[in-house]
N, C-alpha and C positions, 0 to 999 in steps of 0.2 A: 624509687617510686614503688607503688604498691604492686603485686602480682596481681593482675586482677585473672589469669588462668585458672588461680586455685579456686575461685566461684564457679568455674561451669563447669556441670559437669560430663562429664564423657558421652552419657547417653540424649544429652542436648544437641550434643554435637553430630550425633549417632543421624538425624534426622535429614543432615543436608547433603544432598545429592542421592535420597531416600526415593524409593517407589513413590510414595505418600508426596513426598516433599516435589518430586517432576510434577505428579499429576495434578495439584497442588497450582504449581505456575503456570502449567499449559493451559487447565482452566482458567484460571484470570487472565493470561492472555486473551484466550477466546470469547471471555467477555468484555471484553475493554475493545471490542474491534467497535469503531463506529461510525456510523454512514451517514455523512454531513449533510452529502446532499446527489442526489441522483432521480432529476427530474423526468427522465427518458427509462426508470426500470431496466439498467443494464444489470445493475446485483443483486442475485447472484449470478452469474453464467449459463449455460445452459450446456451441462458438461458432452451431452451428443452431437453439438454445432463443430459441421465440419468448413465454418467460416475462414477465410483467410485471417489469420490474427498476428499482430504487428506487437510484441512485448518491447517496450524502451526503457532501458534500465539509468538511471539520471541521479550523480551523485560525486564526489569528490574522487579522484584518482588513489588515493591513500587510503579509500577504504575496500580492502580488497576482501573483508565479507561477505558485501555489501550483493542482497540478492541469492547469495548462494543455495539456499533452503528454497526460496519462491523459485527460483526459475527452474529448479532440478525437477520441482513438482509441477510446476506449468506446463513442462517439458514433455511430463511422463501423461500428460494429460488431454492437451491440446492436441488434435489432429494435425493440422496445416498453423505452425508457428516458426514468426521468424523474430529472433531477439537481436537488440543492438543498443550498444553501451556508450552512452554519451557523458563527457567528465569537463571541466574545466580548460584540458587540452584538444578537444575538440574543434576539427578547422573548419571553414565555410564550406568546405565542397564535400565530407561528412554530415552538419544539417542537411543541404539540398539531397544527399541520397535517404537519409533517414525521411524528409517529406516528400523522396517521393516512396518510399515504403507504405507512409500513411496514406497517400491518395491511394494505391492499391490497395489498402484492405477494408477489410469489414467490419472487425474489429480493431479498438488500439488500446493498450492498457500501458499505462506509468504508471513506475515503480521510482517514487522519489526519495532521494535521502538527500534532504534538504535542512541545515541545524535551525534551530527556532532563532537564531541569533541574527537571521535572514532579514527577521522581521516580517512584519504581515500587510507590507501595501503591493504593489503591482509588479515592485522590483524584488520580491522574496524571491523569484525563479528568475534568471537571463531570457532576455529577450529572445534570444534561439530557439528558447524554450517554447515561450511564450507561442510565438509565431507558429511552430510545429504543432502546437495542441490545437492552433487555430485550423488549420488546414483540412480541408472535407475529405471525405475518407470515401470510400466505395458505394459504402454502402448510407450513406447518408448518416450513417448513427456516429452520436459524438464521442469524444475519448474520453475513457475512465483512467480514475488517479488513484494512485494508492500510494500515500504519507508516511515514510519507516520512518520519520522525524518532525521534523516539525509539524505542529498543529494550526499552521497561522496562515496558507498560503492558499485558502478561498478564493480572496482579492485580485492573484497571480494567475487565475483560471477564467477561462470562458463560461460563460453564463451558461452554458447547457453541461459541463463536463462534471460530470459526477466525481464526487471526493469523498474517501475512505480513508478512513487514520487507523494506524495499526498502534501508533504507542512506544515503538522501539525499533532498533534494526537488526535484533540478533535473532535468533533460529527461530525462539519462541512467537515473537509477534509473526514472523515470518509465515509460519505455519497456521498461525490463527488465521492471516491474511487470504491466504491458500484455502483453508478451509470454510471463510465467508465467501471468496469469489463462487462457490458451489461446486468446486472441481472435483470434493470429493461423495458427492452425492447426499451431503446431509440435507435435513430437515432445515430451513431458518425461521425464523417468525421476527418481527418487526415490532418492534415499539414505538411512538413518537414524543420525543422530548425536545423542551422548546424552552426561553428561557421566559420573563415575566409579559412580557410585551409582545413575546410571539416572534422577534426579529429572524426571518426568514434568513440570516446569515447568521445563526448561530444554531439553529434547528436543527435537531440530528436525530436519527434516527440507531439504534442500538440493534447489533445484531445477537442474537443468542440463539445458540444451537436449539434443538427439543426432543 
């Protein structure tokens, strides 16, 4: 078979894993972060709320990535934060502590890594799930989501709980995610995009820095 090596050339190659070439990706991350739907103005955060805040981390056991970029920054960020990581092997008496986490706080933020292959009706998330998002929280304010996978699990959320798609689960969307919740004190400005009909289950709003 043919070399196809001998066509590129060195300084092609020269570009990837480049200054240019990060900043490059971290940008499209950051603008691909998009905010489905968040009827209550929870995002961005309000990085001087010393609220009690409940981080749930929801995703396959096997991905042991998964999170590590967001929570180290949530972390370094959040006053009063408590994280807990809920998988597949998860037993009954782990939900009941994790809802009662959520009726104690103020805030609650999911962080889902959930594959598109979930599908997009009520059962894309486990009922555990489900039920835990339902749960009122302290402060009467409902729970934000935030999608390191799939785009499709609207349907799987409570009518009031706000949904953010990051696009990916690795460092890069991670970081974008971190940087639209407002933790690191940027600027954001809001767009609204909708599709022809205007279906309020597709309507999202775009976040980009300024």
């Amino acid at each position: 078979g043919r070399d196809w090596s001998s066509d590129v050339c060195s300084s092609d190659l020269d570009v990837v894993g480049s200054g240019a070439h990060v900043a490059f990706a971290d940008s499209a991350a950051t603008r691909s972060i998009t905010l489905v739907r968040d009827g209550a103005g929870q995002i961005p955060w309000d990085a001087t709320s010393v609220d009690r805040t409940v981080h749930i981390v929801y995703g396959p056991s096997s991905r042991l990535w998964a999170n590590r970029t967001f929570s180290a920054g949530l972390g370094s960020r959040v006053l009063d934060l408590e994280e807990m990581r809920l998988d597949e092997r998860t037993d009954s008496s782990q939900w009941e502590m994790a809802a009662a986490a959520v009726r104690d706080a103020d805030r609650v933020l999911l962080s889902a890594y959930v594959h598109p292959s979930a599908g997009s009706g009520a059962d894309a998330l486990p009922e555990p799930l489900r039920d835990l998002l339902a749960e009122p929280t302290a402060s009467g304010r409902p729970p934000a989501v935030i999608s390191f996978g799939s785009p499709y699990i609207l349907a799987a959320l409570p009518a009031e709980t706000a949904l953010m798609l990051a696009w990916g689960d690795r460092a890069l969307p991670q970081d974008a995610a971190l940087a639209a919740m407002g933790e690191r004190g940027q600027n954001l400005t809001f767009t609204v995009d909708s599709d022809e009909a205007g279906d309020p289950a597709v309507t999202a709003r775009r976040i980009r820095g300024t």
